[in-house]
Backbone bond lengths (Angstrom), bond angles and torsions (degrees), N, CA, C in turn:
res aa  C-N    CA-C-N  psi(-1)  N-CA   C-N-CA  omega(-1)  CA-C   N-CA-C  phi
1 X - - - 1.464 - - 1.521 109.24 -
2 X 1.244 130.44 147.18 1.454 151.03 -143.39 1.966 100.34 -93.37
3 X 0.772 150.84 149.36 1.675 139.26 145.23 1.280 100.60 -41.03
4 X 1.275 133.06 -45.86 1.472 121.14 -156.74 1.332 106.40 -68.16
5 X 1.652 119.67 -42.16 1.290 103.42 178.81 1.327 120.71 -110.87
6 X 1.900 124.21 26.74 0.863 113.32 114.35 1.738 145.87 -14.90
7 X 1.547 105.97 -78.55 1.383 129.29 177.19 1.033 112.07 -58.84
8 X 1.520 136.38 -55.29 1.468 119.14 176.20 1.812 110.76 -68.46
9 X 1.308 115.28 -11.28 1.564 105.80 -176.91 1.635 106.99 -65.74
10 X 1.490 95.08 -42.52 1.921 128.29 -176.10 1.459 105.53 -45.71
11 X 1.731 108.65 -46.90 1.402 118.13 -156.62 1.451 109.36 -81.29
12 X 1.561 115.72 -27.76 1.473 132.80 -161.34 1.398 95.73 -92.85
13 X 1.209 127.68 -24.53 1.567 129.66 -169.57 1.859 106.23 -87.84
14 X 1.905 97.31 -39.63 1.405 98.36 -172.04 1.999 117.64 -76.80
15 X 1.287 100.50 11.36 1.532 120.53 -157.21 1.229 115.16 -123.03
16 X 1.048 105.95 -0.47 1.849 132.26 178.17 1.899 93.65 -75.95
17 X 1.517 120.75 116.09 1.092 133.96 -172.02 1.448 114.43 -100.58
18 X 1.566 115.48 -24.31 1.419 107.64 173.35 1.753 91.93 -153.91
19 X 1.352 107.31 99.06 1.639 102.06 179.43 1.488 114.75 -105.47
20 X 1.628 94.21 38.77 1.526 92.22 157.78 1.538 112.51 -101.72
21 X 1.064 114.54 2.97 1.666 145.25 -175.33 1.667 87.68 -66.93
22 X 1.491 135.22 150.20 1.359 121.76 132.66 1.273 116.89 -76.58
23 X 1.382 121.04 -32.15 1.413 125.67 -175.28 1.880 112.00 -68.11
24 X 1.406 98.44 -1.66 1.398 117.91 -175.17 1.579 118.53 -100.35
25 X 1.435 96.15 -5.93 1.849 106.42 -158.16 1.495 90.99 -77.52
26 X 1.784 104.20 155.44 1.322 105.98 153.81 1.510 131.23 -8.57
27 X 1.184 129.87 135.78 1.743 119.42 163.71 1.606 103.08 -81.69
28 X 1.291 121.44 -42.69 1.560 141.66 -155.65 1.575 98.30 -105.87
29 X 1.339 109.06 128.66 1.651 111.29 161.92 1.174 118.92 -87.78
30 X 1.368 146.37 157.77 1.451 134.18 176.76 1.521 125.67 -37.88
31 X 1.412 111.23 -35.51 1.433 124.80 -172.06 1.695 108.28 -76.23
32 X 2.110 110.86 -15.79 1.107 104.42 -155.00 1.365 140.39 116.07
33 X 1.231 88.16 -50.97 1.424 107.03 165.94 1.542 139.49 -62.88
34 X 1.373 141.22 115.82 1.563 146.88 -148.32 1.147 105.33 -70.99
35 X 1.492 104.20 121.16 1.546 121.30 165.92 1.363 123.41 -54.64
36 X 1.796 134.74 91.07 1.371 112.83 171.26 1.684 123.13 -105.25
37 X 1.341 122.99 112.69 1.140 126.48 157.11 0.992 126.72 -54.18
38 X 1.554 125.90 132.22 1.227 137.36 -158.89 1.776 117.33 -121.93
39 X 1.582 100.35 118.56 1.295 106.76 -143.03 1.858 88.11 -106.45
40 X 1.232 91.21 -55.43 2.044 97.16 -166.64 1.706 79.04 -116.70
41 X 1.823 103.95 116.90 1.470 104.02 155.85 1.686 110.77 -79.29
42 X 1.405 105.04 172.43 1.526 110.15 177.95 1.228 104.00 -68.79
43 X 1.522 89.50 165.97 1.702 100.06 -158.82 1.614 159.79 52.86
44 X 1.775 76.20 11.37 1.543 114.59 -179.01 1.800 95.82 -72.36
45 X 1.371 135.27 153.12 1.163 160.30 142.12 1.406 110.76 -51.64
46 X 1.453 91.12 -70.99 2.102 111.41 -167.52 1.198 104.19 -75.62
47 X 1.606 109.28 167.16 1.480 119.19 -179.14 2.066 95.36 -105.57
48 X 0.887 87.18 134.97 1.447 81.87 164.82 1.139 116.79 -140.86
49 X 1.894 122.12 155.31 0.861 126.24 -162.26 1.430 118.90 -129.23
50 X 1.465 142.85 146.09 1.260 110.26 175.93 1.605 117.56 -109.08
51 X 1.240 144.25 144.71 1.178 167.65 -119.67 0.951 129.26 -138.39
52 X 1.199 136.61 80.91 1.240 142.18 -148.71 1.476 133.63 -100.66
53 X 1.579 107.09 13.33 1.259 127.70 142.94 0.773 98.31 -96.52
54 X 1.653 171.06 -21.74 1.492 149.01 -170.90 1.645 110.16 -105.48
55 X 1.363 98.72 -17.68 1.314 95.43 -172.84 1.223 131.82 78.84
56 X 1.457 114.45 4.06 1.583 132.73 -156.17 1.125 98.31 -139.84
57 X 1.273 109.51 178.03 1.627 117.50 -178.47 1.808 106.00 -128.39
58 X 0.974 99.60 144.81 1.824 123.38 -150.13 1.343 115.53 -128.32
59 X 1.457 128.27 99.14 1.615 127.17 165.64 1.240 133.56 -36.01
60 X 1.581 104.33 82.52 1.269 108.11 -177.68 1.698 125.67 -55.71
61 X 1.528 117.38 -41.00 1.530 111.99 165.30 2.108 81.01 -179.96
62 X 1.838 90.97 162.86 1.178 102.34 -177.44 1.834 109.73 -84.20
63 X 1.281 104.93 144.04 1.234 105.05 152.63 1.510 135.64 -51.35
64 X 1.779 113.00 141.31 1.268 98.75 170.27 1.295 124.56 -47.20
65 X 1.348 130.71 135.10 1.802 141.56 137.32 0.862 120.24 7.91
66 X 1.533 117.51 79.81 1.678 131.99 173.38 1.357 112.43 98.00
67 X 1.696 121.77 20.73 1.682 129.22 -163.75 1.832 81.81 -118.02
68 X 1.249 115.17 151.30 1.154 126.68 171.48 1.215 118.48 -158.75
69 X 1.414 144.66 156.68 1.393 135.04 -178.38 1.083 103.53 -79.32
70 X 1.702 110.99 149.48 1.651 120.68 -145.89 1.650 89.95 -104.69
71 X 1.544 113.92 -36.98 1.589 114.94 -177.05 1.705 104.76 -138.03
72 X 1.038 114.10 177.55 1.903 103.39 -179.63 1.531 106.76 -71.45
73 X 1.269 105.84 166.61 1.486 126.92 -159.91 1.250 99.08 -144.00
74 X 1.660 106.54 134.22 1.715 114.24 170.18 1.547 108.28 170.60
75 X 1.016 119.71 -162.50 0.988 121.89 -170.09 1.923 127.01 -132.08
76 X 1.002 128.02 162.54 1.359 126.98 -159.44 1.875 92.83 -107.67
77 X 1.701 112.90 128.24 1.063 111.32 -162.28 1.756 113.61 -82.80
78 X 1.529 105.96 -178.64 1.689 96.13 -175.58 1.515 127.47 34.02
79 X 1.686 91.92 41.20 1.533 95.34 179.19 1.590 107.97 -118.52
80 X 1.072 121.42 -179.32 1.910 110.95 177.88 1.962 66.52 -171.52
81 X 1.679 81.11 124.13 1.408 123.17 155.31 1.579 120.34 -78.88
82 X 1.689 106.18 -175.24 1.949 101.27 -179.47 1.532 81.19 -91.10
83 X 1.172 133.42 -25.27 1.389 111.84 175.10 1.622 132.58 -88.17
84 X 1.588 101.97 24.93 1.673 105.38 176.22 1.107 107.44 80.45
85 X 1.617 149.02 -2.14 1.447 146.87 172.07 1.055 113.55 -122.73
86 X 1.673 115.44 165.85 1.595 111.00 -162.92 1.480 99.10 -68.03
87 X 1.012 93.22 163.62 1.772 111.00 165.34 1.584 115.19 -45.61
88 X 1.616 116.30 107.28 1.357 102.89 162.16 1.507 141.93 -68.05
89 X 0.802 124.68 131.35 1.893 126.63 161.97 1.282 127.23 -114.12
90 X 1.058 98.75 161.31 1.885 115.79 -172.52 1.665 103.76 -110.48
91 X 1.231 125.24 111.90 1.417 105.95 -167.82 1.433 99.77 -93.81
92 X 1.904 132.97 124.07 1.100 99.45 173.70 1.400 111.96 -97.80
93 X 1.721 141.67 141.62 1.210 138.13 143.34 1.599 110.36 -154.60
94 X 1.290 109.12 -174.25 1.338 115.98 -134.92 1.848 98.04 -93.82
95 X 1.664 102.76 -16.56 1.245 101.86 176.79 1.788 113.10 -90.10
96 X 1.819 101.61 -154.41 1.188 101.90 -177.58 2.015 91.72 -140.93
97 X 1.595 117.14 162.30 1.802 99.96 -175.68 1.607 71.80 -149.13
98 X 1.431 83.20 -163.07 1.813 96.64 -173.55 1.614 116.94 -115.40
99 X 1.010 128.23 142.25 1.915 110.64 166.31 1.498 112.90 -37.22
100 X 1.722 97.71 140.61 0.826 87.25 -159.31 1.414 137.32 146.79
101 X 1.672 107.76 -91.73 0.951 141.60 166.45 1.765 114.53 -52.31
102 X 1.303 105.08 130.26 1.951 112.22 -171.93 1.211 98.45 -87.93
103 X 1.380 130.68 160.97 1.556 111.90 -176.90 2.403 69.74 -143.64
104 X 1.210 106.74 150.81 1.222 116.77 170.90 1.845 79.71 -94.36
105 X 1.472 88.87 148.84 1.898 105.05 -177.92 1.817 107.40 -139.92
106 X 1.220 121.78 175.04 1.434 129.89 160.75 1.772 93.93 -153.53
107 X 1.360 91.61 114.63 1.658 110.90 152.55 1.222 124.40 -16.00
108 X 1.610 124.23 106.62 1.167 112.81 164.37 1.597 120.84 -118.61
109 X 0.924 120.49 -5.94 1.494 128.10 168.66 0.985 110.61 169.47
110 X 1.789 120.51 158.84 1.795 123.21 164.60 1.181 117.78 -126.69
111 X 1.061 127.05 137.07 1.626 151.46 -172.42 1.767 98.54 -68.30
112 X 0.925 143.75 92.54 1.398 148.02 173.60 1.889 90.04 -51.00
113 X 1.227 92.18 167.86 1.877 108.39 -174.91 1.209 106.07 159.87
114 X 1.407 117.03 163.69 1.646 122.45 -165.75 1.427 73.84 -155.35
115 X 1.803 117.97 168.53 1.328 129.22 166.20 1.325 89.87 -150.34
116 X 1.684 115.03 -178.50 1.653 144.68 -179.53 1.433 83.25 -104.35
117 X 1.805 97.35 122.01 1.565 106.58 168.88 1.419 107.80 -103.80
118 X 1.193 140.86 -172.41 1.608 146.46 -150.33 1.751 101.49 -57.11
119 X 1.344 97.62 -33.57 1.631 97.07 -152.96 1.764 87.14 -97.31
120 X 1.258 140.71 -12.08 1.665 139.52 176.02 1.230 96.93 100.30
121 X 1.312 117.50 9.59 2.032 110.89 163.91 1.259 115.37 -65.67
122 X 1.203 142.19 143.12 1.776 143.95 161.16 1.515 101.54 -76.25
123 X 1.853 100.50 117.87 1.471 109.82 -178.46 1.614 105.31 -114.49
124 X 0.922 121.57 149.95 1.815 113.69 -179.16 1.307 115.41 -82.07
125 X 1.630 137.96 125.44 1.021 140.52 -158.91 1.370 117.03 -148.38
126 X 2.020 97.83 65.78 1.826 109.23 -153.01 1.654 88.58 -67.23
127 X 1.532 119.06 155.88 1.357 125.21 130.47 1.608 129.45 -91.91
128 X 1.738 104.16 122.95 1.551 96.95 -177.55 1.516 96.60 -80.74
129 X 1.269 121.96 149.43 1.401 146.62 149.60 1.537 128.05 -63.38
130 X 1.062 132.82 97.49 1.611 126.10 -170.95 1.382 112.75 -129.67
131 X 1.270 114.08 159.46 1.678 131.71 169.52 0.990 130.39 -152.37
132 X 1.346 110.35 124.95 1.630 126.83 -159.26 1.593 112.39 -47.24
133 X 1.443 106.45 145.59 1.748 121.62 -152.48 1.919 88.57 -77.11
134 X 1.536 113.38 -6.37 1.755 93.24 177.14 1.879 92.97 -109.14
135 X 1.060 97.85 169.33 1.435 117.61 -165.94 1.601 109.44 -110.88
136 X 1.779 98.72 104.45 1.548 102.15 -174.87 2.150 95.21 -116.04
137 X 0.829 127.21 -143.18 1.317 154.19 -171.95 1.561 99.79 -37.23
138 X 1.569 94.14 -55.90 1.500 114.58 -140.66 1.892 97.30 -99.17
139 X 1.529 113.36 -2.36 1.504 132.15 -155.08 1.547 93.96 -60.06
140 X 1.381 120.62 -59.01 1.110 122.68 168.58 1.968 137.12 4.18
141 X 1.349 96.77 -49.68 1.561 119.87 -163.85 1.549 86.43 -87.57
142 X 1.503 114.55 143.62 1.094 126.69 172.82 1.719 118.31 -138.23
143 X 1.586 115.83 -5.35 1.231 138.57 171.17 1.398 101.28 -142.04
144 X 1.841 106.22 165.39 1.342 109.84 171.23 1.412 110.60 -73.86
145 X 0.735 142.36 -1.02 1.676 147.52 -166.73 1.347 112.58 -101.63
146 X 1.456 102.11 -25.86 1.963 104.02 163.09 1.497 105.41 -61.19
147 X 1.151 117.23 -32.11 1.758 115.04 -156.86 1.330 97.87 -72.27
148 X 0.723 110.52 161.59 1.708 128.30 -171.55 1.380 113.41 -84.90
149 X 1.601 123.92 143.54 1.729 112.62 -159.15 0.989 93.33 -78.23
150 X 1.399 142.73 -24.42 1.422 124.13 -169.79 1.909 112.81 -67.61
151 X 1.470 80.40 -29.61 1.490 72.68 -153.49 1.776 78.83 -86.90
152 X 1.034 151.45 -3.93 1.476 131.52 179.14 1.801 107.77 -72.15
153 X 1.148 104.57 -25.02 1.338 129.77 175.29 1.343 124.77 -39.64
154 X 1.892 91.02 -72.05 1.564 100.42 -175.86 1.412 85.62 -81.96
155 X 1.658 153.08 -15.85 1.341 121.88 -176.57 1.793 104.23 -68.33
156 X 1.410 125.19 -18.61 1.268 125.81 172.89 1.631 118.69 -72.75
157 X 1.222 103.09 -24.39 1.603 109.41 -177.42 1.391 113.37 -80.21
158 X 1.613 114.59 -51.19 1.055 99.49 157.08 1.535 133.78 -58.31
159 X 0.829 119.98 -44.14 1.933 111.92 -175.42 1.668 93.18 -68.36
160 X 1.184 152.06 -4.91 1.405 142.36 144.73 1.661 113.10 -51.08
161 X 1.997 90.57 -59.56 1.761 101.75 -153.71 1.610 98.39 -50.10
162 X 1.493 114.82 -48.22 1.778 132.04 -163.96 1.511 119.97 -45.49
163 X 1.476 98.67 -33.25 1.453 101.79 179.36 1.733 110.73 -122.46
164 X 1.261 87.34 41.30 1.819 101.22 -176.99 1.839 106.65 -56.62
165 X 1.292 97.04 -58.69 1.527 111.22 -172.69 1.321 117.82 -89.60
166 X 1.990 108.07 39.78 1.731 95.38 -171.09 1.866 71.46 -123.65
167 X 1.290 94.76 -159.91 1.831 114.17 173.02 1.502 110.55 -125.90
168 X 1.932 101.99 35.55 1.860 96.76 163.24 1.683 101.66 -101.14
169 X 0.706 121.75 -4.81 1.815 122.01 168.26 1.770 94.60 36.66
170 X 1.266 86.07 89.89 1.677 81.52 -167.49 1.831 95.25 -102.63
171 X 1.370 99.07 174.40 1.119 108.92 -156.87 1.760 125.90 -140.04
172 X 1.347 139.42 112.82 1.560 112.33 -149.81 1.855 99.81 -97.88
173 X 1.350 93.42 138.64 1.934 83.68 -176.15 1.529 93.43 -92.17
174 X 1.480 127.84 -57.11 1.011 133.60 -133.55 1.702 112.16 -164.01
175 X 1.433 106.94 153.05 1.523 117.05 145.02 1.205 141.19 -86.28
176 X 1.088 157.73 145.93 1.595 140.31 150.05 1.331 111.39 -136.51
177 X 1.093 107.55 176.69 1.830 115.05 -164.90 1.761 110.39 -102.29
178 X 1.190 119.21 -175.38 1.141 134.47 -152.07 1.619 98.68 -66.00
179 X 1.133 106.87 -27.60 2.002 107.49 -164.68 1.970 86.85 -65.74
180 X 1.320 111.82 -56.54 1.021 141.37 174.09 1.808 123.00 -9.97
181 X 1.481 79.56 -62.94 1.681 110.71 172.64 1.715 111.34 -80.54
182 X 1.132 119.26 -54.82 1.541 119.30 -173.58 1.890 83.02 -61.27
183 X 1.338 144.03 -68.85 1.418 128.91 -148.02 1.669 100.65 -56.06
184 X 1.566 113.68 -33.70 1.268 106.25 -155.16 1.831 92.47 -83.87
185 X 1.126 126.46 -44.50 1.725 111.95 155.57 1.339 140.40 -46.56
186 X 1.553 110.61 -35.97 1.076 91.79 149.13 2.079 129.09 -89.75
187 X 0.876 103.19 25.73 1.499 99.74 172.73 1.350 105.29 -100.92
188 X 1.367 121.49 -8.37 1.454 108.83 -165.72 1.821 101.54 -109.68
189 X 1.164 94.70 -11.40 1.648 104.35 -167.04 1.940 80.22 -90.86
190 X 1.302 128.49 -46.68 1.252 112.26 -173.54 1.791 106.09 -79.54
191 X 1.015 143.39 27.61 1.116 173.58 -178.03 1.583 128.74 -105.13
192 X 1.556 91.19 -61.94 1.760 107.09 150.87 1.275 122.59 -58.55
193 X 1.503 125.66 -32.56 1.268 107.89 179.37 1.343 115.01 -102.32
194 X 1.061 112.63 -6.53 1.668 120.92 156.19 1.470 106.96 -38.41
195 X 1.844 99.44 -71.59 1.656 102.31 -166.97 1.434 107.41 -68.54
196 X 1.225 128.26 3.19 1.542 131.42 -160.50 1.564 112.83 -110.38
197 X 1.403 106.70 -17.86 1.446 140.11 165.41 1.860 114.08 -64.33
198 X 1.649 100.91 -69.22 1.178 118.02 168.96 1.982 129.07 -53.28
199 X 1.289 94.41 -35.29 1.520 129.63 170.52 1.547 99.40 -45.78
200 X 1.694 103.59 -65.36 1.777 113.04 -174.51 1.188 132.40 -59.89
């Protein structure tokens, strides 16, 4: 690892304002590697969310009828998205964990997407793509472009099918690769401490 991202790992860790928060934890693990909290394990039905006045995690609404998450779902901490929430991810591996649970990750691509936010504006609502820093089944893939088209496919169908019955009519622009994903994590984690700055 470089000094440079040393120092911003240093800076994002020392700027953490309440890290009893998960949504508060490190973004960066010592090694570097992306923190993902795990909100909806695979094979979950429900969406869940975690809550940060309760401290718990809370059923946001059920999945469509026979749709389930294909790999765990959550989010990357001390991050702030264009839509005001941490950074989402798709974790891919071969197992299943619980909310909750931190998984150390390395970037492998993000699904570009925009949705209709409250007012019917198109807001951007990328998913980063990640896979856990130990090497199971799936260890192999080191960009999104290793993954196989089929399966990049149904990862697009689902993030359509999930929000079938809401009014974000979401929409897929694009793929990009791993450089792709680490800039857009770190933009959102330097983002968090923007609003976390202003906050103080």
């Amino acid at each position: 690892m470089d000094a440079g991202k040393r120092t911003n790992t240093r800076e994002i860790k020392m700027k953490n304002t309440d890290p009893g928060l998960l949504s508060n934890l490190p973004t960066y693990a010592d090694d570097g590697s992306v923190s993902a909290v795990v909100e909806a394990p695979k094979g979950s039905g429900v969406k869940f969310k975690y809550d940060e006045k309760l401290r718990a995690f809370t059923v946001t609404r059920a999945l469509p009828l026979g749709l389930t998450y294909p790999f765990d779902w959550g989010f990357v901490p001390s991050t702030r998205a264009s839509d005001g929430d941490p950074l989402d991810v798709l974790i891919l591996h071969d197992g299943t964990t619980y909310p909750g649970v931190v998984l150390p990750c390395q970037p492998l691509g993000v699904v570009e997407m925009d949705q209709e936010d409250e007012k019917g504006q198109r807001e951007r609502n990328d998913r980063v793509i990640v896979i856990p820093s130990w090497h199971d089944r799936l260890g192999e893939f080191e960009r999104a472009s290793d993954l196989p088209a089929r399966l990049r496919k149904e990862i697009e169908q689902f993030f359509l099918s999930a929000t079938f019955f809401t009014a974000k009519n979401p929409k897929i622009l694009d793929w990009k690769g791993s450089k792709k994903a680490s800039a857009i994590t770190k933009k959102t984690a330097n983002a968090y401490l923007r609003k976390a700055a202003l906050s103080a």
